[in-house]
N, C-alpha and C positions, 0 to 999 in steps of 0.2 A: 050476346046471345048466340049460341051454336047454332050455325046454320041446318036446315031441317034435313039435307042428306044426312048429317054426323048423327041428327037424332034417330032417325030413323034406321041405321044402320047398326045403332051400339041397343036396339032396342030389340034386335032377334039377329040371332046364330047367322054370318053367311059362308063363314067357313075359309074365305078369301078377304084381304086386307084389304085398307081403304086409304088413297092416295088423296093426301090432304095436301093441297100446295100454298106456300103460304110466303110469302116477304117478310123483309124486316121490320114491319110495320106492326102487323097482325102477329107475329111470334107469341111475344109475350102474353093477347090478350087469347089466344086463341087455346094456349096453354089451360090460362088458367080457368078458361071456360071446363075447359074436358075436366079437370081436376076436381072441378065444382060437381060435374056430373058421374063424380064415382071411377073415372077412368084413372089404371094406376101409369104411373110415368116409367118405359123402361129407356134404360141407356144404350147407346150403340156402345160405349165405350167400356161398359161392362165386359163386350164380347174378344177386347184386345188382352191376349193370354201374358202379354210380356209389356213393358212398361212403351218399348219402343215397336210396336206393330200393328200392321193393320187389324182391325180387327172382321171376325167373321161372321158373314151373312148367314150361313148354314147353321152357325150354333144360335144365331139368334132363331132360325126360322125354327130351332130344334127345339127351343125352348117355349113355346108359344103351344108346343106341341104335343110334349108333355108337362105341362104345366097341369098339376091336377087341384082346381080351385074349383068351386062352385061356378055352376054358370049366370048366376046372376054377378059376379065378383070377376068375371072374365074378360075384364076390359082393360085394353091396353091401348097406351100411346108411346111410338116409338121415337124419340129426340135421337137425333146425331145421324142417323141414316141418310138424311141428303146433302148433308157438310161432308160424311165420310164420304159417299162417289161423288161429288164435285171435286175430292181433293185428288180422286183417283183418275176424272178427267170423262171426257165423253163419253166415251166407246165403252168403259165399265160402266157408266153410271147407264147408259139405255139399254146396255146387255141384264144388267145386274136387276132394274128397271119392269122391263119384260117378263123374265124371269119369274120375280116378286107378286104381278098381278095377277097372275095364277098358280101359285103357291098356296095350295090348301095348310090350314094353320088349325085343324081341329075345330072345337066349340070355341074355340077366343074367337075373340071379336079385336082386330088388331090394327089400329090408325096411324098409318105411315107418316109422320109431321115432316115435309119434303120439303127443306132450304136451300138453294142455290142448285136447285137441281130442277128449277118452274118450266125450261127452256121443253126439257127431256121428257119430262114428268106430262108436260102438255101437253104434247104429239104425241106418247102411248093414250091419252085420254080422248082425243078426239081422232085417235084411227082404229080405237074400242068402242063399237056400237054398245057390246056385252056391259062393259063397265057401266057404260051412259042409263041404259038400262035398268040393270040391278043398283042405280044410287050406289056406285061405290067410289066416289071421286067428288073433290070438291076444291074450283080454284078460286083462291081467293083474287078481291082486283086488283089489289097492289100486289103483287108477289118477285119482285124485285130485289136485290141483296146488293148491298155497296159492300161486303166482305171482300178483306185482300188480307196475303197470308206473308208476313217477314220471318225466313227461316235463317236463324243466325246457327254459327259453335255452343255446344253448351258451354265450354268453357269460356265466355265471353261476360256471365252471368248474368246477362241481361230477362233472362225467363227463370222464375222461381222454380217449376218444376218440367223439365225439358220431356221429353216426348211422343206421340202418338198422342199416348190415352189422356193425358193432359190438354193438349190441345182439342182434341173430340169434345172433353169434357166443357173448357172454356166457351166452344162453339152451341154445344149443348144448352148452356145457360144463356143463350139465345145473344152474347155478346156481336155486335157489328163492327165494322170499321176495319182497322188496321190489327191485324192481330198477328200477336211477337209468339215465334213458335220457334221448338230445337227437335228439331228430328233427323234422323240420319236416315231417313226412307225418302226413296226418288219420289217426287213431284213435279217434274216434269210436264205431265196432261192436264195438270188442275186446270178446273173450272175457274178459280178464281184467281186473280191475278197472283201474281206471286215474285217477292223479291228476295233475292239468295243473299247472303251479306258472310264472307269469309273472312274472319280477322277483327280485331276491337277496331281498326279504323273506318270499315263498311259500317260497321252497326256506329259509330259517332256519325259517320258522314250523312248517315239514315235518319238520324233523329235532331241531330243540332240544324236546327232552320239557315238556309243561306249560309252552308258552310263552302268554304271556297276553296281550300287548300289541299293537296297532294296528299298523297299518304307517305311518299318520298320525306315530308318534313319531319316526320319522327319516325322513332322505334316501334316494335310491334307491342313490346313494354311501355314505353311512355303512350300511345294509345290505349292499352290496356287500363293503364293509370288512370288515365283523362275517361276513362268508358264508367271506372269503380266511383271516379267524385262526381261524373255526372247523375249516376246512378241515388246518388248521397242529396245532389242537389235537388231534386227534381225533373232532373234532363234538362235543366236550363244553365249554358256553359257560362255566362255572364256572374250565376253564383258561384262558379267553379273557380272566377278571377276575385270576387269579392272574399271569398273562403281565404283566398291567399297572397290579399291585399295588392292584388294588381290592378293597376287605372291609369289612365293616362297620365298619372303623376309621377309613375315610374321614371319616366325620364331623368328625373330631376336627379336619381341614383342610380344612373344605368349601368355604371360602373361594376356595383354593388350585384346590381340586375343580370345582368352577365356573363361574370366572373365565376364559371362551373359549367360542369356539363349536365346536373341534375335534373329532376324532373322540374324544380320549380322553377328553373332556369329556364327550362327549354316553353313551361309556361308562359313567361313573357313572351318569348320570340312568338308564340303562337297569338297572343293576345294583340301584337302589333302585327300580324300576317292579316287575321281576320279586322283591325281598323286601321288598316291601313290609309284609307282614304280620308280619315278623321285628324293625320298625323300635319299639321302644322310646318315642320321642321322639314324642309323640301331635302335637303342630305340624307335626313334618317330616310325620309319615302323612296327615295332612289338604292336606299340599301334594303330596306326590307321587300321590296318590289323584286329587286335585281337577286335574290337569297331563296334557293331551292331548299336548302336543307338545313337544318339550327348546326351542324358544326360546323358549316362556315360563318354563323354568326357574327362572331364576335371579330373574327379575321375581315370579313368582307367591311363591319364598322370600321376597322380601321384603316382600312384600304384605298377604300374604294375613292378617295380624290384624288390616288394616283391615277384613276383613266380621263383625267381631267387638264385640258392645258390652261398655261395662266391666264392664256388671250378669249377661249368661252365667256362669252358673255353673261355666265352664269355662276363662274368660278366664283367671287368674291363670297357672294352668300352663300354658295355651298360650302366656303373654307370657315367662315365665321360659324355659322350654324354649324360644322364638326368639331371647330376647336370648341364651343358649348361645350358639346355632349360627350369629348372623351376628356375634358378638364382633369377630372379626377383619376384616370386609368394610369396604373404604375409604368414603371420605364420597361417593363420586361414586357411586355403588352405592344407597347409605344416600339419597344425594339422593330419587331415584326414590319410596322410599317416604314421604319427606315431602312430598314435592307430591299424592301421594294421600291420604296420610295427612289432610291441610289440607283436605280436603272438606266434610270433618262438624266442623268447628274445636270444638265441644262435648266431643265424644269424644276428638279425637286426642290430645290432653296425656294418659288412659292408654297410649297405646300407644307411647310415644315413650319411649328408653331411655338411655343414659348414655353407652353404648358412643363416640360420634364426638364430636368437637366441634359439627360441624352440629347433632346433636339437640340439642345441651343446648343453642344459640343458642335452637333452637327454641323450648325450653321456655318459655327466659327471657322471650322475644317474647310466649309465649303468656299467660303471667303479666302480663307488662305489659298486654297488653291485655283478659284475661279476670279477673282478680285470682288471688289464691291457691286453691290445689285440694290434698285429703288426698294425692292420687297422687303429690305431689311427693315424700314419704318413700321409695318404691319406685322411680320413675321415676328421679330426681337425686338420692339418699341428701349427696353434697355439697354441692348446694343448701340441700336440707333443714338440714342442720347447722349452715351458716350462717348460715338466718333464725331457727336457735333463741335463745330469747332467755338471754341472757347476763347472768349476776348477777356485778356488780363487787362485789368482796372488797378492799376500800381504804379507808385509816384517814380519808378526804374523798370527798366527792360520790359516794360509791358509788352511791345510790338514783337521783339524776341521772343519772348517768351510764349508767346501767341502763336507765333510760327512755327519757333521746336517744337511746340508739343502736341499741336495739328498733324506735324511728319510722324512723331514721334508715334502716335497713337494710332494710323494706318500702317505706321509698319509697322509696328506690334500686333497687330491684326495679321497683315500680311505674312507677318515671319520671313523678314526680310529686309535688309539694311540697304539702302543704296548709295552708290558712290557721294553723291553729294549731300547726304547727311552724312555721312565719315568727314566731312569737310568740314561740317556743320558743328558737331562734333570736338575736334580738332581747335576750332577754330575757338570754340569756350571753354576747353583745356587747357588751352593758351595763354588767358587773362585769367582774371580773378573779378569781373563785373560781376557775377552772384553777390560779392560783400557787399555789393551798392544794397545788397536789399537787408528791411528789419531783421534782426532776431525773433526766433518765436516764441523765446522767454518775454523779448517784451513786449508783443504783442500779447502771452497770457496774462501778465503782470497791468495792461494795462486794461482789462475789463473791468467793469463797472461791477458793481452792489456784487461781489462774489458770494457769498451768503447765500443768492437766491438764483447762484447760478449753478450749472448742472456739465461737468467735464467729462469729457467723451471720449478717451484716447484711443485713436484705432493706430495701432501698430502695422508702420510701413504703408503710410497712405500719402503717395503723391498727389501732384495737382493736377495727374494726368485724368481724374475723376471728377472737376469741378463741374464740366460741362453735364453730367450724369445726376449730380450732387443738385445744381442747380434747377433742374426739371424737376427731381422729385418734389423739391423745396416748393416750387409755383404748385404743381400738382396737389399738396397736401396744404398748401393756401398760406405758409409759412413766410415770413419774412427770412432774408440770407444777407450776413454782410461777408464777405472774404478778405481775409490780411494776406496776401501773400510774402511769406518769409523764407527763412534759410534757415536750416539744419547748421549742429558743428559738428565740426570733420574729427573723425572719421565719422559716418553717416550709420552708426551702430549705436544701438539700445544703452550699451551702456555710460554714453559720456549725452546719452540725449534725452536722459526720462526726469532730471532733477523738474520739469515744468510741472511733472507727474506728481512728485514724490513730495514737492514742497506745496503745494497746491492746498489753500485755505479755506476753499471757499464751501462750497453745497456739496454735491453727492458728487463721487469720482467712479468712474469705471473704466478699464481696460482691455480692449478688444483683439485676442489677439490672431484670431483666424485667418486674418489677411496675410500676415507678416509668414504665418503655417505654411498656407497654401504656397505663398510664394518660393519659400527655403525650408523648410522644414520638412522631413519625413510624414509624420501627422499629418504632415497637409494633401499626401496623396497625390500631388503630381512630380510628376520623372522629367524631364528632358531627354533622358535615354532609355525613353520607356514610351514616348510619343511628343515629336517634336516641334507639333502647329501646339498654339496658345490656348488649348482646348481648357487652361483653366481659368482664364477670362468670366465665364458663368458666374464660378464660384465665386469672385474677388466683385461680381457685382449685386450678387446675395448678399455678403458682408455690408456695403453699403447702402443695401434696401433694410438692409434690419436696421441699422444706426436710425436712419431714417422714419422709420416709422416710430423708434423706441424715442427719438424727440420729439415725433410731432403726439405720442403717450402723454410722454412727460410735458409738454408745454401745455399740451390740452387736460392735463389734468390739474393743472394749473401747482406741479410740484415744482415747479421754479418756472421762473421768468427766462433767461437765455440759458439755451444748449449751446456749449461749445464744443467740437470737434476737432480736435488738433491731433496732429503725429509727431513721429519721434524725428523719422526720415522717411524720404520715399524708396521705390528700388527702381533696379534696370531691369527690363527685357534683352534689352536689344546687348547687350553687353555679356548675355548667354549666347544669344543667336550667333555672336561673334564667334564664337570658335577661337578664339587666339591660340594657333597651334604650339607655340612655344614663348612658356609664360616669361614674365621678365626675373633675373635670378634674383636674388637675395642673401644676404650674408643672416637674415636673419628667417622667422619663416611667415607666409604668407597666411592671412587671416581675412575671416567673410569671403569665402569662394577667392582670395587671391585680390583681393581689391582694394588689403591696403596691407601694414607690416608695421612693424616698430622700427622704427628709424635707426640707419644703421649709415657709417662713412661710404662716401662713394656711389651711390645710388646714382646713375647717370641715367635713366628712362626719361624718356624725351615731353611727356605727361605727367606732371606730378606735384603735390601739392603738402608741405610738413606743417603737421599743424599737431597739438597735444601729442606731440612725441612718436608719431605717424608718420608713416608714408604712405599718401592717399592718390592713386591713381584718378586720371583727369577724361580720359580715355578710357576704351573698352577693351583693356590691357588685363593682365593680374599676373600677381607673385605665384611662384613654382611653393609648395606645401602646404597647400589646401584644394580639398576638393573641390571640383567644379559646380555650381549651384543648382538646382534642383530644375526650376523656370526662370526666377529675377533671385537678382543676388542685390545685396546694398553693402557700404560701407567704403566706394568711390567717391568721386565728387565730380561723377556726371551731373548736370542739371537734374534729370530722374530723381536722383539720387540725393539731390543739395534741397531743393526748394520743394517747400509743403507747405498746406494751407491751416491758417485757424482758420473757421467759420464760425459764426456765432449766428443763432437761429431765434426766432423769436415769435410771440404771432405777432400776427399783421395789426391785431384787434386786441390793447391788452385794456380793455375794457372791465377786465376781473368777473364776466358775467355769471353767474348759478344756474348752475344746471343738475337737473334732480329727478330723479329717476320716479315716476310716481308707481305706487303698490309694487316696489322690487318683488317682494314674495309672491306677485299674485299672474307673473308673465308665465304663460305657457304656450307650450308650440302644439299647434292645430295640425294634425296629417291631413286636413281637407283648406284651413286657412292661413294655415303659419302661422307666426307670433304677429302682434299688436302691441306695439311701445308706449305709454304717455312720459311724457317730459314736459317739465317747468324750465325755462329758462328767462333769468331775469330782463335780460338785456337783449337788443335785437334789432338791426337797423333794417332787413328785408325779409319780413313776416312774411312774404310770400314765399321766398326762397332758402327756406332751411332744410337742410337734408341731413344725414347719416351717412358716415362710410363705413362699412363692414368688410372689413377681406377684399379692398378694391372693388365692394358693391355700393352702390347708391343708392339711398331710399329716401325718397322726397316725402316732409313733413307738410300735416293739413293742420292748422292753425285754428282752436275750438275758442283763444280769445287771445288778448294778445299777449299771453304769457306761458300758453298752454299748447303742444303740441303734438299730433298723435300719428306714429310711422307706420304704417301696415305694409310685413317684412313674408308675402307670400311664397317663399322659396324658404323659408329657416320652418322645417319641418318637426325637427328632433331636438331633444334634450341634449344640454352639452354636460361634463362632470365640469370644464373650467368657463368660468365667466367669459361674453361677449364683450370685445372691449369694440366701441364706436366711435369713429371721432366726429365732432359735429360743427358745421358748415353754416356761419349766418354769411348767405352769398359766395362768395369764391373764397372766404378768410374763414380758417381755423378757429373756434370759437372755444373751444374747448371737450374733453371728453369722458366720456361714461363707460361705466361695465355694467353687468347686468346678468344675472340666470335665470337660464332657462328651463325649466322644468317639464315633462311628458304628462300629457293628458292622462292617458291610462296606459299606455306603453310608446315606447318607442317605433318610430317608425318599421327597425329590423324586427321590432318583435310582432310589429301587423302583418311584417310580409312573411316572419315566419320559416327562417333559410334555416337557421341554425347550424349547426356541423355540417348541414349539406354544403355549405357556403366553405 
């Protein structure tokens, strides 16, 4: 109900206006009290001549003035008049004020509706007896305003229709709070509070709650970006990460994550600045903690554990938790942090990891030139395997042969011969104790049930790999038996494949990348192109594939033994030699110079004739052939004579079934990953059954005792080629499965949505 000055005053002419003061409480009702009572509503912001101005007291008072209506119809309330001089600040608002209360305004009858102006409005009222008087004034008891004003850029887009008369008008419609205004006129005196915001990063930093980050961390563009999808979301920047499938499960593709300088890129980094304290992975929180700006990003991930020495107490985990997270990140990425890494060349061989083929060059490099170091166990677990020293189990030369190829295989690391293996050397150039050992014809010749065995020929594979051969074998739960035998001389493919050629039995294949890498062009390494053994890596790739492709095959139960045999092995150390002045020949020299067709008079103090050869015994060679690539063969060095069959088998040949249950029906979850069931018949540790995927492990929960189900929380996406697993009753090979995987409703890159930006 309108208080009885307003009635009384809108009820006869006073010729002078009435200062109605009023809060944000009473606005609304007090409004629509006068409306009820026939009073028309005028607007202050009517009075602003241009979109962006203040507007004028004068033409309002002008208008009141001549206004030719009826005088019963001459009632007016004026809205925006105390939001407009509160915006303009004290001193206008009590001049302007003043002013106003005796401002003759004609026959209207005209009610000043005064917000945010109670302070001003109150002391002209009680230092006017006159006002008090003539009932021209009325405060309400709340008359209070929590109004506060954000003036951002228009071009930030954040206010629909940017400014003056818009803003008057919003204020008019008695809005309280926070109110988003674009004006280009100073503000400076306002009454109410007032916060300036220049740039799309003020106006985010303004509305995203608990935002903690610089403006330093992006572009005034990618701010701008992040301002348009918050705008889209709600103002709630959590949707802004859901919009574009970022979650803390980003990690698991951070690679993917990134890899660009985009916007969506630079989303994540943002998404991990703002949860930082939620991040798990104590390396990544020491990068994104320590990371001013997203283009050091991706450099500082991969960095950053060079400021680390090996002896921190903290190193370990921080090296494991990085090798995690850049698993997947290519070698030109990887480059980066090996040129810095190479700094402190002391330290770097800890921090250097397995992941590329660049690092392991590295390593090897760094060994060649530093000697060996305990980190190689952790850093290159394959390396390491391979320099372990290997005890022959053969009915001759076992202890020998134990020895040589212990030296044999540090100096080939080394890149380096030393006098007393030239002794060494020398000294089994000289006999012919090698024939003590089998042939590896009869050692193929005499396996068992051929039919359902499976031959494996890797070209140019010595025994200097048994040690390497045999870890993998424990590790994939495989049984291993080794013949070690002897090559015939000359130590070349072609007097050495009939084991190949005549071969009866199951499925045969030929591998021949080793024999590449070592002498062949294709194979990509030079001697005179870089002369540490940096191709070592490769020749233990070759051997990890063999490896896996029978522990395939035994667990898929397509034969019973893999056997692996070679043709010959090769030399390093017999490149490294340098022989500056080969031995001559009447006829010409073949395989790098390492052996010749027999010819009168041949007096080299090393040598050995055998199918119409002359096979050097020593790390000698014939004048008319080129010099070998890294290893040469076709000597009758040790390297060179003695290769292993192995015959591989499981541990468990049990025959047990195993069967993938609803194949059609496995999908990969982006929130839970895939879920496997499998039947497998046979089982001697129902507690202890796992999965190996990609040298992952995934322990089986047992629903009866035949039934078993793996939930595989990391395999997010859809593959196009089948998962192959191999499966583990206990530490023993049990056999193995494939399986696809099909996407829920897309794939993981299509939730996050990179596309070409990527």
């Amino acid at each position: 109900m309108l208080c009885r000055e307003v009635q009384n005053y809108i009820s006869s002419a006073k010729g002078l206006p009435f200062f109605y003061v009023v809060g944000d409480t009473d606005y609304h009702v007090v409004l629509d009290e006068l409306k009820q009572a026939g009073v028309s509503v005028v607007r202050m912001s009517d009075f602003c001549h241009k979109d962006d101005k203040f507007p004028s007291v004068d033409d309002m008072v002008d208008y009141f003035r001549t206004s030719d209506v009826d005088y019963r119809d001459n009632k007016f309330v004026v809205v925006g008049l105390g939001e407009y001089l509160a915006l303009r600040g004290d001193t206008i608002a009590d001049k302007e004020l003043q002013r106003l209360k005796n401002t003759t305004i004609g026959n209207a009858r005209v009610i000043l509706l005064l917000r945010g102006v109670s302070a001003q409005a109150t002391k002209i009222i009680h230092n006017d007896n006159k006002m008090k008087s003539q009932q021209r004034a009325y405060i309400c008891a709340d008359s209070a305003t929590n109004i506060s004003i954000t003036n951002m850029p228009e071009d930030v887009g954040m206010v629909a229709n940017p400014g003056m008369k818009s803003l008057l008008q919003t204020l008019e419609d008695g809005n309280c709070g926070n109110i988003y205004a674009s004006t280009a006129l100073i503000l400076n005196n306002t009454i109410f509070p007032l916060s300036v915001l220049s740039g799309a990063y003020s106006v985010v930093n303004h509305i995203v709650k608990n935002f903690t980050v610089d403006r330093d961390l992006g572009t005034e563009e990618q701010w701008q970006r992040l301002l348009n999808d918050l705008n889209k979301c709600g103002k709630d920047i959590s949707a802004v990460f859901n919009k574009n499938g970022i979650d803390e499960r980003i990690v698991d593709d951070l690679c993917l994550a990134v890899s660009g300088m985009e916007y969506k890129n630079w989303l994540v980094f943002l998404y991990f600045k703002l949860n930082v304290n939620q991040l798990h992975n104590s390396y990544f929180k020491l990068v994104i903690e320590g990371t001013r700006r997203f283009k050091e990003f991706k450099t500082n991930l991969i960095v950053k554990i060079t400021e680390f020495s090996h002896e921190d107490r903290n190193f370990k985990q921080l090296y494991d938790e990085r090798k995690k997270l850049l698993k997947d990140f290519p070698e030109e990425d990887i480059a980066i942090f090996v040129r810095v890494n190479g700094v402190n060349e002391k330290e770097s061989i800890y921090r250097l990891t397995d992941n590329t083929l660049l690092e392991k060059k590295t390593v090897v490099k760094w060994l060649t030139r530093n000697g060996f170091s305990e980190a190689i166990s952790y850093v290159y677990p394959a390396l390491d395997a391979y320099l372990k020293k290997y005890t022959f189990d053969c009915s001759t030369l076992a202890n020998e042969l134990t020895e040589y190829f212990d030296l044999y295989k540090q100096q080939k690391i080394l890149n380096y011969i030393s006098d007393d293996f030239i002794k060494l050397v020398e000294k089994y150039a000289s006999d012919v104790s090698y024939a003590q050992l089998p042939t590896r014809d009869n050692a193929i010749n005499a396996v068992e049930d051929k039919s359902n065995a499976y031959l494996y020929w890797i070209d140019a594979l010595g025994v200097e790999y048994l040690s390497y051969i045999s870890t993998l074998a424990k590790k994939k739960g495989l049984s291993i038996h080794v013949d070690i035998v002897r090559s015939d001389l000359p130590t070349i493919t072609t007097i050495n494949k009939q084991f190949y050629d005549q071969w009866t039995g199951g499925k045969k294949y030929k591998e021949e990348r080793l024999d590449n890498i070592k002498h062949k062009d294709k194979g990509g390494y030079f001697f005179t192109d870089d002369e540490d053994p940096i191709h070592i890596p490769a020749e233990l790739e070759v051997i990890e594939k063999a490896m896996n492709t029978a522990a395939m095959e035994l667990g898929m139960h397509n034969c019973k033994s893999f056997i692996i045999a070679s043709d010959h092995g090769a030399s390093r150390l017999a490149v490294i030699k340098k022989q500056e002045v080969p031995y001559e020949t009447d006829t010409k020299g073949e395989h790098s110079g390492r052996c010749c067709k027999t010819f009168e008079g041949c007096d080299v103090p090393y040598k050995v004739e055998e199918n119409n050869f002359i096979i050097l015994s020593d790390y000698g060679r014939f004048r008319g052939s080129r010099p070998g690539n890294v290893e040469v063969h076709g000597g009758a060095s040790l390297e060179e004579i003695v290769v292993p069959v192995i015959t591989l088998t499981l541990k468990k040949q049990t025959g047990a079934q195993i069967i993938v249950i609803n194949p059609d029906d496995i999908t990969a979850d982006r929130h839970n990953g895939v879920t496997l069931n499998l039947y497998i018949s046979d089982v001697e540790y129902p507690n202890n059954i796992s999965l190996v995927i990609e040298d992952k492990t995934y322990s089986g929960k047992s629903t009866d005792e035949a039934h078993y189900t793996f939930e595989m929380k990391d395999i997010k996406r859809a593959k196009t080629k089948p998962y192959t697993a191999e499966v583990y009753d206990g530490e023993d090979l049990i056999g193995s499965v494939s399986f696809k995987v099909k996407g829920k409703l897309a794939s993981f890159a299509d939730e996050f949505n990179f596309g070409d930006e990527f």
